[in-house]
Structure formats: C-alpha cells, structure tokens
N, C-alpha and C positions, 0 to 999 in steps of 0.2 A: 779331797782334791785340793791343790795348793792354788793358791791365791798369787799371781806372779805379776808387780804390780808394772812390771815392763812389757807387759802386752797392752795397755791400757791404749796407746798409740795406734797397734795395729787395728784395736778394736773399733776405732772410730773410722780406719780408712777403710775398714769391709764392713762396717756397719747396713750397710743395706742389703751385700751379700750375707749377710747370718737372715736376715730378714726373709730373704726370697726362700734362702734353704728351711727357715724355720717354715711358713708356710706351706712347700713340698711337701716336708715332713707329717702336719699336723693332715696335710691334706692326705694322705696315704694311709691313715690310718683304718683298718681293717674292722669292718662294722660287725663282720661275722663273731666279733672277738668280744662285743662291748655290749652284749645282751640286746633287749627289745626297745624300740626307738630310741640307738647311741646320738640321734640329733636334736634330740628332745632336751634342754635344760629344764629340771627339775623346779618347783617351785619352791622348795627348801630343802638343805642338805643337811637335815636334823639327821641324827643320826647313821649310822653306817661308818667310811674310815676314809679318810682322804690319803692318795699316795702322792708321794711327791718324788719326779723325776728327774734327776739331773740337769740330763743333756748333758750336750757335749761340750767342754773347756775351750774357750774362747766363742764359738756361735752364737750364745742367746739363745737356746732352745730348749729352756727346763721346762717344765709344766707340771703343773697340779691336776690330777685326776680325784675322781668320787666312785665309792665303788657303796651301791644299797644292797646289801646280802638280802635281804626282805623281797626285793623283785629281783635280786640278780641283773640291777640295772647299773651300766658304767656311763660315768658320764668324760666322756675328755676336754682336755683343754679349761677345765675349769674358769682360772683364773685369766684366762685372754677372750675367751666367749663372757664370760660377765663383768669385764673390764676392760674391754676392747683395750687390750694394752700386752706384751709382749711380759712373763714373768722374770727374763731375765737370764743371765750368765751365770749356768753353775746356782742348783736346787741345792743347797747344801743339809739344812733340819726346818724340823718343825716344833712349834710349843705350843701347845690349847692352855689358855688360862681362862675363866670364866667361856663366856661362847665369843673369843678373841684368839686368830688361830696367827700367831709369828711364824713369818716364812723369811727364812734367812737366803739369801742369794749372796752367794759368798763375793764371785769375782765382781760383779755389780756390785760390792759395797753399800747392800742395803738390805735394811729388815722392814717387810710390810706387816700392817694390823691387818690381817682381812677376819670379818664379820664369817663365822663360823658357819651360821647357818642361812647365810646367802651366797657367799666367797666373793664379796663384795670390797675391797678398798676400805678401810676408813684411814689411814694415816700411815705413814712410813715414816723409818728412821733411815737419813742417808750421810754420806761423808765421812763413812765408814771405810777403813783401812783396810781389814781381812775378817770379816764378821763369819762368824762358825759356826753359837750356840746360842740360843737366849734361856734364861733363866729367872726365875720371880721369888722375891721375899716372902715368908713367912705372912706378912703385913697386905701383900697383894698390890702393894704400891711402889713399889721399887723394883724395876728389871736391870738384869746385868747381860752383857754381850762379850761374851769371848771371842777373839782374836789371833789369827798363829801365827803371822808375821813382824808382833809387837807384844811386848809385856804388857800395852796397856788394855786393862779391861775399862768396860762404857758401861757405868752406869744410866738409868735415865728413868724419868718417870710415867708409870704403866698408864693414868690417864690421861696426861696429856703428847704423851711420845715425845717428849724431849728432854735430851740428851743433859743429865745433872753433874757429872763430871765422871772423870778418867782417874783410875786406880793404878797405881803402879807395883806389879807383883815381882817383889824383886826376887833373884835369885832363878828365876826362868827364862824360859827363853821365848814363850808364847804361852800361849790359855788356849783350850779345847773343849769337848766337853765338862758340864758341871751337875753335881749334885747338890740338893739342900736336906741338912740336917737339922729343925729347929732354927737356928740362928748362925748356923755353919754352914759355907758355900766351900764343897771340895769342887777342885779346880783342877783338870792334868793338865799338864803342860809336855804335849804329843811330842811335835817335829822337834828331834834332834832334842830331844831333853832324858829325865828321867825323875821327875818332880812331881807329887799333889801338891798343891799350895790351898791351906784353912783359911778362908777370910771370914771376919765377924758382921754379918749384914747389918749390924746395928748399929756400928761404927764405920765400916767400911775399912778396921782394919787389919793388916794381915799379922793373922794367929800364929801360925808355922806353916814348913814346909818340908818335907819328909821323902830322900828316896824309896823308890820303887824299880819295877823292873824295867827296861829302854824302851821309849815309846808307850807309854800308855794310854791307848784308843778309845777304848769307852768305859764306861759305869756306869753301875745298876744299883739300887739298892733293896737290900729282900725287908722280909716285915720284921727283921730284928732290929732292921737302921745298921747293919753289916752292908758297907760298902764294896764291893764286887768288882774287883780292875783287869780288864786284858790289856794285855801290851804285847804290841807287835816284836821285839826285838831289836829291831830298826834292818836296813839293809845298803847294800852297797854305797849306796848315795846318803846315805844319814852323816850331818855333819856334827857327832857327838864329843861333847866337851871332854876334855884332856882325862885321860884314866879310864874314859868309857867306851866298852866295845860293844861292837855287834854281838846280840844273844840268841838262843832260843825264844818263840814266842812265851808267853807263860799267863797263866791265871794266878787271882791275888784277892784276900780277902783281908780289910779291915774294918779295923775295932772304931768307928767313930768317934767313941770318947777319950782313946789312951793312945790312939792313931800307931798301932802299934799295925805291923802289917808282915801277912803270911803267907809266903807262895802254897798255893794247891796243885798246882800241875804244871810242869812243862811241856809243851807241844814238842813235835817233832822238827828238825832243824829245815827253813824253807817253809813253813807253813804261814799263809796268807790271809790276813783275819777281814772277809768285805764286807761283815757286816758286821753292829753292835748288839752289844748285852740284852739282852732284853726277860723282863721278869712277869711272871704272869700275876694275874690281877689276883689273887692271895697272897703272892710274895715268897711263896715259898721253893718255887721253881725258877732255876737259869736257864736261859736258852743263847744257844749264838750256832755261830757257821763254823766251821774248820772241815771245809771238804765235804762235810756232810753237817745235819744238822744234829747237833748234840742235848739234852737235856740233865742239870744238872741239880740232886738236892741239895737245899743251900743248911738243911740241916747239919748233914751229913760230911756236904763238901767233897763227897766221893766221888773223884772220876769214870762215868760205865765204863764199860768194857765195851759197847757196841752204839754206834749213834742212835737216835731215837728214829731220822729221816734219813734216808742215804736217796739222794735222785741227782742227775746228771743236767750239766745246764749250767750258766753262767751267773750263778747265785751268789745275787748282789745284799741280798739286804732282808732281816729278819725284825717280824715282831710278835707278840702276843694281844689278841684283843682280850683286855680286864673281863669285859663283860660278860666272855662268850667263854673263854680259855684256848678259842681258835688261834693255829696258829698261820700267820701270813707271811711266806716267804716271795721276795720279788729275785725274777729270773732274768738278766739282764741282754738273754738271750746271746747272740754274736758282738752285742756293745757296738753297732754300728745302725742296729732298726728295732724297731718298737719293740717293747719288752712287755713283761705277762707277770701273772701274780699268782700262786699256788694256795692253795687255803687247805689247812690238814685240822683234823683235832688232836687233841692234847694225847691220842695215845700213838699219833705217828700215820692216822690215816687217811687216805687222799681225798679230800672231798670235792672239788672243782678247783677250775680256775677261770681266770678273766686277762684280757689285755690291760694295756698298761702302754705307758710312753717310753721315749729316751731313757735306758738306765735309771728303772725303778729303783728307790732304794730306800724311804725314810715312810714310815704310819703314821698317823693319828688319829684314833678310834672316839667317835660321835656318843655322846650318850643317846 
C-alpha cells in the first residue's frame, strides 16, 4: 500500500475518529475464532508465528496477532494489549533478527523494536518518510530501511536504533523489498520502476543496478543464493519512465554473482500478485499467490501445470513456516472485517484455520 504523504493533515483532524473505530473493530472480534481463553495474554510468545495485519489506509487500525499451533491459542491485539498503545497506520512487514521482531508501519513513518518473546516496546525508529522494509548486515549491526516515495535508503544502528545516515540509490526511483547476499543488499525498486540496485554493506556503496521486469514486488532467495523476482507488470496508473510500458506479470530468476537475470514465466495479462515470494525452510521450494497458490522447484524452475492450493477467498498474503514446512495463507476475507488464516501442509492439504484481524498479510515464524 502507498504511503501518500498528503493525508498526513487529514490524519490528525480524524485522529480520534480512527481511534473510536479502531476500538469497535478490535472490540468485535469473534472469540469463537481465536481458540481457548482469546482474553488471556500469554506469558511468553516464544515460539509459534506472529501475523501482522494491515488495516485500513488512513485509520490507525493495524494490529499484530499471535497464533500457538501447540494449544491452537490466538491471541489478538498483541501489540496494543501489551503496550497499551495503538500500532499504527498501515501494518506494512516484519523482520525477526535475534529475539527483536521490526514492525514497519509504513503511513505512520515508523519502525518499532518490539522484544519478541513478550511483544513488548523496546525502541522505535521515527521521522521516517515511507518506511517499507527493514533489513540487517551480515555483521548484525547495521540495519537498512527501504523507502518508496524517495531513493533515500536509512541506514541505522541495530543496538542502539539510531538512525547512521541516508544512502542515495541512484538511478531509482524508490527501494522496496531487500535481500542479503553475504555483503550484497539487493534492493527492487517497485512503484513505477523497473531496477534491483546491489549495494555493498561494507561500504555502503552502490555496486550496480540492472533491469528487470516492471514493477518488481518481492524476493526470495532459494539455498543456491538464486535470487527469485516477481514483478507485477505495473497497471493503469503506473507512472513508468520514458520507453517503459505496462507488461505481463512475470517471474525472474538471478545469478547473485554475475547478476545476470532470467525470465521463467509470464503470467497471464491482468494477473494480481497480493502476496510475496516465500521459500520454505530447505530453500528449495517457491511458493506465492496467483489466483490460487502455486508451488514452484527452484531446481528445476519449472512452471506446474496445476496450482498446489486452489481455495476461494480474498487471499492476501502467503508464507512457509522453516520449521514445520507448514504452509500459512492469510484470507483477507471482504477487506472491510476481520480476516482468518489457513494453515495447509506442504503437499496442499487443509489442516485448520484461525481468525486474524484487519487484512492479514505478513508471518514471522518463532523458533
């Protein structure tokens, strides 16, 4: 979702209406849905997977969810029950680095530390522009923050959270998701582009930058360090630089060292990709959304012939638990009332599901 930094105004004069509506909201939530005592906080959320849920653009209604496969216990609200605090405009990603879980809230312009296995606060980054992604060095000491309304990326340091300075990627037009290779940070640069940009985390500076196909959404990387690109195409309202049209969606596979890069498939024309890449914890499987859920070898690179999941429903958001090879799709239901989670195993089949909040859409799986 985009960051549009011309609501910022309206947002403070309905500021208390997002508040009352967030409150309806959280209050409406459906107990029959959230396993055995949903009002009970947990005394640690070791383990299990946190989802994190949108909400809706401009309100202040995302929320972080816990879900324990172990009891089959949901817990809602996470982070505004243990932080008596509201998480914010627009759930955008997550990043677990040690037991320190970054929660990006994009239109709010800020990224919080919360303490993993309490979902406790311990420090934010804010004054942030269009924050998207976070991503961590090699070294564990250096985090970077993409951005899609500015080339600049934020670097800053992982223990103290503050902000070391501003990179400028030139030749882009914004930063998206990233991946780390070693001492290589690929970078897409999404809206209205068609760019990865290499930056060298040792230096902080940029390597190259190489087309790709229009719009490129997410990235995976399998256990070869083959980087894995979808790109949306772009559409009607894409403002793409001189020469560049609207495409087919399309999958993309590159060589991290020779950054040489290889279409594997084009989608059909109209195909809407709502969720990201996601690799299962051997690395040897792709998984994403197109309609249905599809599974792909990254040996192979060979498109099936038949999705792995076909189920109907407003399927937001896909991931693989490493630990389990479960996979968790989020259902964002009608996109107007609580949303639910599907949980399938690795060969496509149904094993329960659980509610969930506003427009579920992003994992992060607990050791």
């Amino acid at each position: 979702m985009f960051n549009l930094l011309t609501f910022n105004v309206m947002k403070k004069l309905f500021g208390l209406f997002c508040v009352f509506a967030s409150v309806i909201l959280l209050g409406g939530c459906n107990p029959s849905n959230e396993g055995p005592n949903p009002d009970t906080l947990p005394s640690s959320f070791e383990g299990g997977v946190y989802v994190l849920c949108e909400g809706n653009f401009g309100a202040g209604n995302s929320s972080l969810w816990h879900y324990n496969p172990a009891t089959t216990t949901v817990t809602h609200d996470v982070f505004g029950r243990v932080n008596n605090a509201m998480l914010g405009d627009v759930g955008q990603s997550m990043y677990l680095h040690n037991n320190t879980l970054f929660v990006v809230v994009n239109n709010s312009g800020v990224v919080y530390a919360i303490e993993a296995a309490s979902g406790k606060v311990v420090g934010m980054i804010e004054g942030l522009t269009s924050p998207r992604f976070v991503a961590i060095d090699s070294t564990g000491t250096k985090g970077y923050i993409s951005q899609i309304n500015t080339n600049k990326l934020i670097s800053f340091n992982v223990q103290t959270l503050a902000k070391t300075g501003e990179i400028t990627l030139e030749g882009v037009a914004g930063s998206e998701q990233m991946a780390l290779v070693g001492d290589k940070l690929f970078i897409a640069s999404w809206s209205n582009d068609h760019k990865i940009t290499v930056l060298d985390t040792t230096t902080d500076k940029q390597l190259t930058t190489f087309t790709i196909g229009v719009q490129p959404y997410s990235l995976a990387l399998d256990k070869n360090n083959t980087l894995w690109v979808v790109c949306d195409g772009g559409n009607a309202w894409s403002n793409l630089p001189d020469g560049v049209s609207v495409e087919e969606p399309s999958l993309w596979k590159i060589n991290t060292t020779t950054y040489s890069a290889e279409k594997v498939h084009t989608f059909a024309s109209g195909s809407y990709f709502r969720s990201r890449l996601a690799v299962n914890g051997e690395g040897d499987t792709l998984y994403f959304i197109s309609d249905a859920v599809w599974a792909v070898d990254v040996t192979t690179g060979v498109f099936p012939a038949e999705p792995l999941i076909s189920v109907e429903g407003g399927l937001y958001g896909l991931d693989v638990d490493p630990y389990t090879g479960k996979i968790y799709i989020a259902d964002a239901k009608d996109y107007a009332s609580n949303g639910a989670v599907l949980r399938y195993d690795n060969k496509g089949k149904l094993i329960d599901e659980f509610g969930a909040g506003l427009l579920p859409s992003k994992f992060i799986f607990l050791p």
